[in-house]
C-alpha positions as CSV (number, residue, x, y, z in Angstrom):
1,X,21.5,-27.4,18.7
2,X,22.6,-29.8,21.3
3,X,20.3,-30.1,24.5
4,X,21.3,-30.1,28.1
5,X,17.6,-30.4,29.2
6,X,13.6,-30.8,28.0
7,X,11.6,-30.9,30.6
8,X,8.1,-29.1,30.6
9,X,7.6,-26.4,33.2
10,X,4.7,-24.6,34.7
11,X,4.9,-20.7,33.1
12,X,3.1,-18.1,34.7
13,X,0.3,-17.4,31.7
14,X,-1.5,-14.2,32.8
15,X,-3.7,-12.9,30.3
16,X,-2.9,-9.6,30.4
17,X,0.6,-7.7,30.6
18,X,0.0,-5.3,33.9
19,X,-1.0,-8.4,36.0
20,X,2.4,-9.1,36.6
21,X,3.4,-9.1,40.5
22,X,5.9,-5.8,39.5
23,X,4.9,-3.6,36.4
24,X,8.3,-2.2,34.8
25,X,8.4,1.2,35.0
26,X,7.8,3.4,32.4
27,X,10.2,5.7,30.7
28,X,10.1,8.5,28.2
29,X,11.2,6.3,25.4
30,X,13.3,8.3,22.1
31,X,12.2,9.6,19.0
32,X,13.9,9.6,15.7
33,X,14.0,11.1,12.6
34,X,13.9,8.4,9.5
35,X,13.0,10.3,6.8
36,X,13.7,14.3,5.9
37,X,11.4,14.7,3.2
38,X,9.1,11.9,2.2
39,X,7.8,14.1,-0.4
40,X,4.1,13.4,0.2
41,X,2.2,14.6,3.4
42,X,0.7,11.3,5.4
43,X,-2.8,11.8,6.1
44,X,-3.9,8.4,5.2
45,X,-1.3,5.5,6.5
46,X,-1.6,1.4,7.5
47,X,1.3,-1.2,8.2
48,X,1.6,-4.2,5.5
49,X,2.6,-8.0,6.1
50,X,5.6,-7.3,3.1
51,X,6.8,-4.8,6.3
52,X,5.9,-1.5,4.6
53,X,4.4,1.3,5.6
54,X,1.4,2.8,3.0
55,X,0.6,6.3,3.2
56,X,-0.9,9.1,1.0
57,X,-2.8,12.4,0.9
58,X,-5.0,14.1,-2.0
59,X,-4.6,14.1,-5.5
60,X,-6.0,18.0,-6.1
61,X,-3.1,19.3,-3.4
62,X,-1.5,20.1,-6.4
63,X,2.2,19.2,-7.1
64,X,3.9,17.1,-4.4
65,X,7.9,17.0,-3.9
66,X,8.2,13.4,-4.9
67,X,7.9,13.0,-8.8
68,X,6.9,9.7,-10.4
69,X,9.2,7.5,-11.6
70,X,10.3,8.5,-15.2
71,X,7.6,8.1,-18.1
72,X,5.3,8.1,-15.7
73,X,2.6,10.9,-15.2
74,X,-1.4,10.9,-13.8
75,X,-3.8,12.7,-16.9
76,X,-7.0,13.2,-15.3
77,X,-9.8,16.0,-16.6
78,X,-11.5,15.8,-13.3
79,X,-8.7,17.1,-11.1
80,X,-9.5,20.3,-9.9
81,X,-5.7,21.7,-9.0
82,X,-3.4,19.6,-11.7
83,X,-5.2,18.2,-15.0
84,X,-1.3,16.7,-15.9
85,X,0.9,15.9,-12.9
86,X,4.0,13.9,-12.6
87,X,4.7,13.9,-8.8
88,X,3.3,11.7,-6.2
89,X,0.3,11.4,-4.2
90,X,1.0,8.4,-2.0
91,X,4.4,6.4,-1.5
92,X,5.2,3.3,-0.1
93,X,8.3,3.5,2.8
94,X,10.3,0.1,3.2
95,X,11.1,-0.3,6.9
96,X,14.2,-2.3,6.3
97,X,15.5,-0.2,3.5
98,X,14.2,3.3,5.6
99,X,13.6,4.8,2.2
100,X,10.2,5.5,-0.5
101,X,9.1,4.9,-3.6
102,X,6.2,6.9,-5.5
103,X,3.4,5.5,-5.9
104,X,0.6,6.5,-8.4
105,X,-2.9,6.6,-7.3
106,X,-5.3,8.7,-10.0
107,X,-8.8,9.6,-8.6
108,X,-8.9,12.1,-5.1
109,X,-8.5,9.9,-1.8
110,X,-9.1,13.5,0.3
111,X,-10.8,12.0,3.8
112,X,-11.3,8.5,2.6
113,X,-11.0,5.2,4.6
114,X,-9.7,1.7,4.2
115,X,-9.6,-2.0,5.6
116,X,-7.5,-5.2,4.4
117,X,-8.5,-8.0,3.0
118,X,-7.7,-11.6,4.4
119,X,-5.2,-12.1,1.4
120,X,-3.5,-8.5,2.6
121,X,-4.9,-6.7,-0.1
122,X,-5.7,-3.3,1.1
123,X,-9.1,-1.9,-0.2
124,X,-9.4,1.8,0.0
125,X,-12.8,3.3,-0.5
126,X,-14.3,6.8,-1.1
127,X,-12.8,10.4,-1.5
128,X,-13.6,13.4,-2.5
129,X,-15.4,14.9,-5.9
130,X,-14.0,11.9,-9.0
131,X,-13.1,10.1,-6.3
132,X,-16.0,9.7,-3.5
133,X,-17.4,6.5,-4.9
134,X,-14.3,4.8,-6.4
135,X,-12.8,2.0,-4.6
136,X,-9.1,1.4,-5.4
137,X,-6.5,-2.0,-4.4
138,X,-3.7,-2.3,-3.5
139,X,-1.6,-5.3,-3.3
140,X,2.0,-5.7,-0.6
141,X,4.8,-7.1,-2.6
142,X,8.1,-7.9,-1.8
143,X,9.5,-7.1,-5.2
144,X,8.9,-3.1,-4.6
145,X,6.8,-3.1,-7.8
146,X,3.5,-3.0,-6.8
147,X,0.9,-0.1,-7.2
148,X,-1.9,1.3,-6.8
149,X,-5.3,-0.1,-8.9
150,X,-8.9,1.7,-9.7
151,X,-11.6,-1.5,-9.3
152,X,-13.0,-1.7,-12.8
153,X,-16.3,-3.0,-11.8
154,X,-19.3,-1.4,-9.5
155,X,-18.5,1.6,-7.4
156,X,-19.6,2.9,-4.1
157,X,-23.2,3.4,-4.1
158,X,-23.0,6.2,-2.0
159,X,-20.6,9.5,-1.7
160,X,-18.3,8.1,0.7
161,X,-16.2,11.5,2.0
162,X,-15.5,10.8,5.9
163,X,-17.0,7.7,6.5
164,X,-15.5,4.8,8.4
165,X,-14.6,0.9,7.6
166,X,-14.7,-2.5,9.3
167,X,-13.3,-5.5,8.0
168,X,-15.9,-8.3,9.1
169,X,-16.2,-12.0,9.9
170,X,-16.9,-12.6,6.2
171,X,-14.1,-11.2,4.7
172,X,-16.6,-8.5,3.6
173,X,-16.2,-4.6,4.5
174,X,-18.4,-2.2,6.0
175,X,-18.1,1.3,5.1
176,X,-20.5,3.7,7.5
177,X,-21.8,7.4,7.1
178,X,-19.6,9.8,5.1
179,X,-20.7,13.9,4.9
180,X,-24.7,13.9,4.4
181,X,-24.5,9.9,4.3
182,X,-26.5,8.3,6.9
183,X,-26.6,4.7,5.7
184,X,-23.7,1.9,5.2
185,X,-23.3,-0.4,2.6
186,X,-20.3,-3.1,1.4
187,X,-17.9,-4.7,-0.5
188,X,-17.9,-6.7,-2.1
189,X,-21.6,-6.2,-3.0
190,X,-24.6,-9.0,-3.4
191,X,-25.8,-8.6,-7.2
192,X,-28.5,-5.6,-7.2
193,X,-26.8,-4.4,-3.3
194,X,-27.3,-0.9,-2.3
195,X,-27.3,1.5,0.8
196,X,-28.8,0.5,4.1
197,X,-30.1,3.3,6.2
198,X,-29.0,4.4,9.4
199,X,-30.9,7.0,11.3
200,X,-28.9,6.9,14.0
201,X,-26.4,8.7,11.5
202,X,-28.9,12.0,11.2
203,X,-29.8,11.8,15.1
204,X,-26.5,12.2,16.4
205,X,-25.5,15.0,14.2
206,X,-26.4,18.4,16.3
207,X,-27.2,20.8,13.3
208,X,-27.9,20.6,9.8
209,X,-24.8,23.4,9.3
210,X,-22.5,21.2,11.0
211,X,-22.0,17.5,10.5
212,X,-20.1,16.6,13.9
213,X,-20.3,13.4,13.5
214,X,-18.2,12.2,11.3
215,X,-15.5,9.1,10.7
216,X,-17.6,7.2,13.3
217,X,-15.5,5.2,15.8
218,X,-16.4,1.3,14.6
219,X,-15.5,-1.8,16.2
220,X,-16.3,-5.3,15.7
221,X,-18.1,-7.0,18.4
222,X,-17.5,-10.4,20.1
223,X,-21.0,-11.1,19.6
224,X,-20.4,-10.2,15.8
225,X,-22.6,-7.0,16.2
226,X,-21.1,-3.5,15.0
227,X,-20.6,-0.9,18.1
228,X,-20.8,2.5,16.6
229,X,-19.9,5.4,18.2
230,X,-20.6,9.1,16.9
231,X,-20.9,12.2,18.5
232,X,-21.8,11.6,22.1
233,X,-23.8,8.5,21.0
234,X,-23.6,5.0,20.1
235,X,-25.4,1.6,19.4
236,X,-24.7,-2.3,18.7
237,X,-25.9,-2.4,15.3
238,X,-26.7,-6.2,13.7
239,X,-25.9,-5.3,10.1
240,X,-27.3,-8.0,8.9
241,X,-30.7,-7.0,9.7
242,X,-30.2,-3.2,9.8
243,X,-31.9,-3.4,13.3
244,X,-30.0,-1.7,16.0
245,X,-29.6,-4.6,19.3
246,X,-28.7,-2.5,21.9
247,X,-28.7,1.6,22.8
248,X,-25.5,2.8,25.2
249,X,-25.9,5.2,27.5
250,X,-24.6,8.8,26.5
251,X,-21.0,9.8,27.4
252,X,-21.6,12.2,30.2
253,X,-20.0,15.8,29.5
254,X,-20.1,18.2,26.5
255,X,-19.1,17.9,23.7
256,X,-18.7,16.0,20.5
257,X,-15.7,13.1,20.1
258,X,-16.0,13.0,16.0
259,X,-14.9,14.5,13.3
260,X,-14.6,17.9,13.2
261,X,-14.0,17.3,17.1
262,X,-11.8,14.8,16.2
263,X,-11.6,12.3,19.5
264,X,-10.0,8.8,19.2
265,X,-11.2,5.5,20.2
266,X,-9.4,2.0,21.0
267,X,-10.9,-1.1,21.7
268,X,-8.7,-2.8,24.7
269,X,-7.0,-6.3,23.8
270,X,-9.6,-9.4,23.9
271,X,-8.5,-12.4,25.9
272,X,-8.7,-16.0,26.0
273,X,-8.9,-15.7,29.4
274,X,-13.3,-15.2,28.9
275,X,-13.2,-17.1,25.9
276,X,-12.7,-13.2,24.5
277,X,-16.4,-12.5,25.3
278,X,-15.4,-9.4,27.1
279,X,-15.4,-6.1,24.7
280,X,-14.4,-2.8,26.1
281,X,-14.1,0.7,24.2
282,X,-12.0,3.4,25.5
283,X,-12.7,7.3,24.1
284,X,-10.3,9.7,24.7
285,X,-10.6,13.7,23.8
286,X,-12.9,16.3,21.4
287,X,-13.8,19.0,21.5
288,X,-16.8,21.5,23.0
289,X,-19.8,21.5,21.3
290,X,-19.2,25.5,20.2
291,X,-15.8,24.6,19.0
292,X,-16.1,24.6,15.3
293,X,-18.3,27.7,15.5
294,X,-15.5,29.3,17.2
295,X,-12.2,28.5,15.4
296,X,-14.1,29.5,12.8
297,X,-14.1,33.2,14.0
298,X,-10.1,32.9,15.0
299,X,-11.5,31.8,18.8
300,X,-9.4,28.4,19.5
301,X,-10.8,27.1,22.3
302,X,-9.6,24.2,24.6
303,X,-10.3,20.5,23.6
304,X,-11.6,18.0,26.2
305,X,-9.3,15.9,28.5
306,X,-11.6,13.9,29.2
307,X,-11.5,10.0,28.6
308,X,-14.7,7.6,28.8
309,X,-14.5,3.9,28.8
310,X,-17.2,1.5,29.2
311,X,-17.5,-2.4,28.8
312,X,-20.0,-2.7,25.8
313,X,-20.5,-6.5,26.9
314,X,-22.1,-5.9,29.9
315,X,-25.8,-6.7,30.3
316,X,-26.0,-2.7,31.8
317,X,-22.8,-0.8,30.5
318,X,-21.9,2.2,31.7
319,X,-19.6,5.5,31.1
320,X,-16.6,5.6,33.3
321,X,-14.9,9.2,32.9
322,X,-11.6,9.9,33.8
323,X,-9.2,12.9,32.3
324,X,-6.1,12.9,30.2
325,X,-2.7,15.2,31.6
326,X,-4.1,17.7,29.3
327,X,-6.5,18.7,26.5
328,X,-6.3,16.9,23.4
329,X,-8.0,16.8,19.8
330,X,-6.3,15.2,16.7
331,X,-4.7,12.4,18.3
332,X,-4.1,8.7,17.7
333,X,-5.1,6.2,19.8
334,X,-2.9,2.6,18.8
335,X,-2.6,-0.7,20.4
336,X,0.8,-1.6,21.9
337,X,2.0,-4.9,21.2
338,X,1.9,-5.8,25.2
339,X,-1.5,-4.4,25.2
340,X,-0.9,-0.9,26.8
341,X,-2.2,2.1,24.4
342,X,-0.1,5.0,23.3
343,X,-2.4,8.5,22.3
344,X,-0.2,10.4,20.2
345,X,-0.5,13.5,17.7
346,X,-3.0,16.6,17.9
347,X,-3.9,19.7,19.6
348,X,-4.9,21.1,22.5
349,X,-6.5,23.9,21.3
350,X,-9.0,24.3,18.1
351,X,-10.7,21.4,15.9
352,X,-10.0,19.3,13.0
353,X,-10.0,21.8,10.1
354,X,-7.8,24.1,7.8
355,X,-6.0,26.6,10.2
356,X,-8.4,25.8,12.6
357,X,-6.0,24.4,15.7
358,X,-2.9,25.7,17.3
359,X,-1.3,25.0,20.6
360,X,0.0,21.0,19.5
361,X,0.6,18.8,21.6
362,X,4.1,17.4,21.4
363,X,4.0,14.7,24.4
364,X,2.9,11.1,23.3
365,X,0.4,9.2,26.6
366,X,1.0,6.2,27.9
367,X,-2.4,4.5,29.0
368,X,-2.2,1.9,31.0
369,X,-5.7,0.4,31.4
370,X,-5.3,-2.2,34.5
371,X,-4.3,1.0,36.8
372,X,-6.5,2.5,38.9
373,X,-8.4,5.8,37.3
374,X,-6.0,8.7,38.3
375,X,-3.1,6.2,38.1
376,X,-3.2,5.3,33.8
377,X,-1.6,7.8,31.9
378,X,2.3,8.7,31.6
379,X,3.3,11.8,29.5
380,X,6.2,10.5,27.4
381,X,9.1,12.1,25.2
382,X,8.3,15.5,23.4
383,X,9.0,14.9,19.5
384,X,10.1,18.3,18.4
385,X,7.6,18.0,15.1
386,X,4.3,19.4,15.6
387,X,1.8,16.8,14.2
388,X,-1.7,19.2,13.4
389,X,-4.5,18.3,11.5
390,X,-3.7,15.2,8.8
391,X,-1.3,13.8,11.0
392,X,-1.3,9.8,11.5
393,X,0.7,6.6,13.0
394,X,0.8,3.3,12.5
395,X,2.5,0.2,14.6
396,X,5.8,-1.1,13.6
397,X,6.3,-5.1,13.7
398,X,9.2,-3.9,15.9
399,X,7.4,-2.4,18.5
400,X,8.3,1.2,17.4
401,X,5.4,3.9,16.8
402,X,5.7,5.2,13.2
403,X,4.3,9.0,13.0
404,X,3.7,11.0,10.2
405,X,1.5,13.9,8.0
406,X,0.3,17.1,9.2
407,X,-0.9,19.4,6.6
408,X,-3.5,22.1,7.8
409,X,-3.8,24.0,4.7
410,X,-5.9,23.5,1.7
411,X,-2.4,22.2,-0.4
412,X,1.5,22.5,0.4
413,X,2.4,25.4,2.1
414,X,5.9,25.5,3.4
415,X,6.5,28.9,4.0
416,X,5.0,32.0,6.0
417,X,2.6,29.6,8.3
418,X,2.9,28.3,11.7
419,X,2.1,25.1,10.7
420,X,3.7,24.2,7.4
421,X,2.9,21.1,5.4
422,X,5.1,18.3,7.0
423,X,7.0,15.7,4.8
424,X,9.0,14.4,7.8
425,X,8.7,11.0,8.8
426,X,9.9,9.8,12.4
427,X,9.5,6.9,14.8
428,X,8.6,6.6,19.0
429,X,9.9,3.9,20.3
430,X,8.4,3.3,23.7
431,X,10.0,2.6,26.9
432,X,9.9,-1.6,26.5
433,X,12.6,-0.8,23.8
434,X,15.3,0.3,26.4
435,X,18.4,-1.4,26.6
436,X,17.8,-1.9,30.3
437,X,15.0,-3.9,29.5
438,X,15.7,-5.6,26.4
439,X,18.9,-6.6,27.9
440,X,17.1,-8.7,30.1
441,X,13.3,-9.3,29.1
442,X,13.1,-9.1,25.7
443,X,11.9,-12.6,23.5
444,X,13.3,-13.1,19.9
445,X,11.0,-16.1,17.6
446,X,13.4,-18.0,16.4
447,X,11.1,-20.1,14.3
448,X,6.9,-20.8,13.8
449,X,5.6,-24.2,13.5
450,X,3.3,-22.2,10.6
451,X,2.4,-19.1,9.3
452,X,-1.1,-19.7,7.6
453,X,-3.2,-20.8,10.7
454,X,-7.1,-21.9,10.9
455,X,-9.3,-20.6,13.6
456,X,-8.9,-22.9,16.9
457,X,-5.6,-24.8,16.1
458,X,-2.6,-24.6,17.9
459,X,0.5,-24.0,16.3
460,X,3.9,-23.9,17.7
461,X,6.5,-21.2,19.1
462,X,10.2,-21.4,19.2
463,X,11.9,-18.0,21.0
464,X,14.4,-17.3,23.3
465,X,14.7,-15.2,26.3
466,X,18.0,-13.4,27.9
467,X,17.5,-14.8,30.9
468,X,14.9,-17.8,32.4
469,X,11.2,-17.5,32.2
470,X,10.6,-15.4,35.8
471,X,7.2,-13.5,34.9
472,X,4.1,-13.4,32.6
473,X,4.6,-14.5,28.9
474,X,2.4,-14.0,26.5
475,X,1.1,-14.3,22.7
476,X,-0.3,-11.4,21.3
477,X,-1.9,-11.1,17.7
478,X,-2.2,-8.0,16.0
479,X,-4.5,-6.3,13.1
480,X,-2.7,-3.0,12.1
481,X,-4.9,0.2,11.7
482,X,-5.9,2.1,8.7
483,X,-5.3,5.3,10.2
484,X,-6.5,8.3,9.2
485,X,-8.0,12.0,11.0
486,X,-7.3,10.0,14.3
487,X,-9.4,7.1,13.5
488,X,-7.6,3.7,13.9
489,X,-9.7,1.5,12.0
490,X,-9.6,-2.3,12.3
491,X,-6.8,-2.7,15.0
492,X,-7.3,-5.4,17.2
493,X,-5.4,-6.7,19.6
494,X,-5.9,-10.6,20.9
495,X,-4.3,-12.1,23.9
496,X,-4.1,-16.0,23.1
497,X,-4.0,-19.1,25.6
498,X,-1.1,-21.1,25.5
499,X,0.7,-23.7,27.2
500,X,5.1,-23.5,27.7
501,X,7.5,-26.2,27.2
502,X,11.3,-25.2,28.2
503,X,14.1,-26.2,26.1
504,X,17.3,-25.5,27.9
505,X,20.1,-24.6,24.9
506,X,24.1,-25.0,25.1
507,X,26.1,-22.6,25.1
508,X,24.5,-19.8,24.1
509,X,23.6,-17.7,27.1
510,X,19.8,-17.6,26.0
511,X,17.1,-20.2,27.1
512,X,14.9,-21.3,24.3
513,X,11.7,-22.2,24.7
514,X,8.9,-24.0,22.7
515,X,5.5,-22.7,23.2
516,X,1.9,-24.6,22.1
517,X,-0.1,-21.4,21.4
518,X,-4.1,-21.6,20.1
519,X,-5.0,-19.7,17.5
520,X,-8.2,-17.4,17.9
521,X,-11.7,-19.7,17.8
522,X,-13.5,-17.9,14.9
523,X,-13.8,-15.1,12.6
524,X,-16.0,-13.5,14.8
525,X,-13.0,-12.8,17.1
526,X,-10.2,-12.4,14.8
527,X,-11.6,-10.7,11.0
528,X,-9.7,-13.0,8.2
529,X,-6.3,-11.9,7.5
530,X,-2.2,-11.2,8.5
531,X,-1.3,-10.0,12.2
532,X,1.7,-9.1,13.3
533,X,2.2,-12.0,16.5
534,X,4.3,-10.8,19.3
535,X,6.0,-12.8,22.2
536,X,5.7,-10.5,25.2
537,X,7.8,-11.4,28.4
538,X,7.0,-9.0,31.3
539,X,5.6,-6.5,29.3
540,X,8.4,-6.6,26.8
541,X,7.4,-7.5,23.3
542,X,9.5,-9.3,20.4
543,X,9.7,-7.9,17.2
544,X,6.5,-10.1,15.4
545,X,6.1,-12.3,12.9
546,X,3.1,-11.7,10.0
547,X,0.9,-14.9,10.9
548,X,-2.6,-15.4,8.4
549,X,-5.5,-16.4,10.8
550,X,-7.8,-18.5,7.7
């Protein structure tokens, strides 16, 4: 590339996307259909560094409409729908390719949860029945040959059907609660390792007949606590002690946000801007505390609107409520690469449960968490796919929204219901992927100085804009969820510091720039492992690049 100029300029680094002078506007953004019939409902999904999307469902649904690859079959005695079945029960979708592959995984993964390693490998733990203690691997490859594997060694030491994970500072995972399971425990284990109790578990559950507290909301703390969330409740746990730091205020309002109520939960983007001290939780949606009780009897009540967000950090957090354009229960919370949150998915009326919601919401939310309460959401493009109970979504290294799953009956039921079983697999792609604005905002990395990075160092940038740095850029890091019944577990979202040098190119209409960027200081902030890294310029993010934070 021949130079016209180098000269080092002053960029205006804000630390978060809505502090620009003039937020863009926000548009409905488009949906599209990429897949007809994936042949396997998505009620478990997560985003890998090889650029493919991982989903499954349950092994006892019976036969699915995506057989194994020839020769290939799952025998297992302990299935209680299909002893011998040759169809699928998870798939892997290549984003480039926009098609699946079967994949075979044996024991039942019905309500189970997962978390990545900092190699990538994706560790999936629990179930239901043969399944509830097994723990299961799964390595990305970019070969299209990789598959599903059963741990040979220890299992769970507990039932583990609902319960929640969080990859920690250690490389370790934490897997919390699960149906009558109020302890935690990990993996990998210390020889002779068991269960920890967890009363809180057992004193945020309101009756014995109804466990409405499951998949807890987890996040990792900056203080490398544990913030737990379930019911109407929640704690900074030190799991290292099994001695609970701090106590939050309740969430005013009734109503339960967990499983069967089926809330979300987001943790907003850390920043380098406080050294990314500051920690703050947003809870959106539930249900009444009858609810369950009621769908039960054919009565589908509304779900809550209601949002609260708090600031676990400070020395005397509290609640701050505001409400959502409508009711909403089944719904997924995600991270958007410049930082903003999309809630898509659900129901307005009903809980989590087979046949137990109608009324589905079809309308994505924009939050937008710098606006004033009142002033944050933005009701999106309808998708014309209701997404009921085992729906899911994941984020896209290109900034789209990937959505899939919905299955509200005990297997596939295609016919003669409302709600059928739903194979189709679509995207969202949000309003920062109009041409308007890509035209002239959005960044493309041309090149990283590396993509294995230790904690604290800087590493180096290359990307190009359509037109001069005007506005706020930024560097955003990215943990994809494990999503699954609304929970988005591990995502995390870090807003690095960074300084920008300008290198003026010839002749080729774009400005490239070079950009010193620091990586997060410890694992404390930023859990071993790949994030997606995007370059965001006025709100407008690049498609990312898989970086390993080591």
């Amino acid at each position: 590339m021949k130079l016209k100029a180098l000269c080092l300029v002053t960029a205006l680094l804000s630390l978060w996307p809505w502090e620009a002078k003039a937020q863009l506007a926000v548009k409905p953004g488009k949906w599209k259909l990429l897949i007809q019939n994936g042949g396997v409902s998505a009620m478990h999904m997560t985003t890998t560094h090889e650029n493919t999307v991982v989903m499954f469902d349950r092994t006892n649904f019976g036969p699915s409409q995506l057989q194994l690859d020839k020769g290939r079959c799952r025998d297992n005695p302990q299935d209680t729908a299909l002893k011998h079945d040759c169809t699928a029960h998870s798939i892997e979708y290549t984003i480039s390719a926009n098609r699946v592959r079967p994949l075979v995984i044996f024991t039942d993964t019905w309500c189970s949860s997962g978390a990545f390693t900092a190699n990538g490998t994706l560790v999936q733990t629990g179930g239901y029945r043969d399944g509830s203690r097994d723990i299961r691997y799964f390595v990305p490859c970019s070969g299209g040959n990789c598959d599903w594997n059963n741990f040979e060694g220890p299992k769970l030491a507990a039932d583990r059907w609902y319960a929640a994970n969080q990859v920690l500072p250690d490389n370790r995972i934490i897997i919390v609660g699960g149906t009558r399971m109020f302890n935690y425990e990990f993996v990998p284990k210390t020889p002779g390792e068991g269960v920890f109790n967890l009363p809180f578990l057992s004193q945020t559950r309101t009756s014995a007949q109804v466990e409405n507290n499951l998949y807890p909301f987890l996040h990792l703390s900056s203080d490398g606590n544990l913030f737990i969330f379930a019911n109407r409740d929640s704690i900074l746990l030190n799991y290292k002690t099994n001695a609970v730091v701090k106590t939050f205020p309740r969430m005013p309002g009734d109503g339960s946000r967990n499983y069967p109520s089926t809330g979300s939960s987001v943790m907003l983007p850390l920043s380098a801007s406080d050294g990314f001290t500051k920690v703050e939780v947003v809870i959106c949606g539930g249900c009444p505390d009858n609810g369950f009780a009621l769908a039960s009897a054919g009565n589908f009540t509304d779900a809550l609107r209601s949002c609260g967000r708090m600031v676990i950090t400070d020395p005397n957090p509290s609640w701050s409520m505001e409400d959502m354009p409508g009711p909403r229960t089944m719904s997924d919370m995600l991270i958007l690469p410049n930082g903003e949150i999309i809630i898509v998915n659900g129901a307005a009326k009903g809980v989590a449960g087979w046949d137990m919601a109608t009324a589905p919401v079809l309308t994505p939310y924009l939050y937008r968490p710098s606006a004033a309460s009142g002033q944050r959401f933005f009701t999106l493009a309808a998708t014309g796919i209701p997404r009921m109970y085992h729906s899911s979504a994941s984020m896209l290294a290109d900034g789209r929204v990937f959505v899939g799953g919905s299955n509200p009956h005990a297997g596939y039921v295609f016919s003669g219901t409302t709600f059928p079983t739903e194979l189709r697999l679509e995207a969202y792609s949000p309003y920062y992927l109009e041409d308007v604005y890509t035209s002239q905002f959005r960044p493309n990395i041309m090149s990283l100085s590396s993509n294995l990075i230790s904690y604290a160092a800087t590493f180096r940038v290359v990307y190009s804009l359509p037109n001069p740095l005007t506005g706020v850029i930024q560097f955003n890091a990215y943990a994809p969820s494990f999503t699954t019944h609304t929970n988005s577990m591990n995502q995390r979202l870090l807003i690095l510091a960074a300084k920008t040098l300008t290198i003026v190119s010839n002749g080729t209409g774009n400005v490239v720039y070079s950009s010193t960027v620091t990586a997060p200081p410890s694992a404390v902030v930023a859990p071993p492992g790949y994030y997606m890294l995007f370059v965001v310029n006025n709100g407008i993010p690049s498609v990312a690049r898989w970086v390993q934070f080591s």
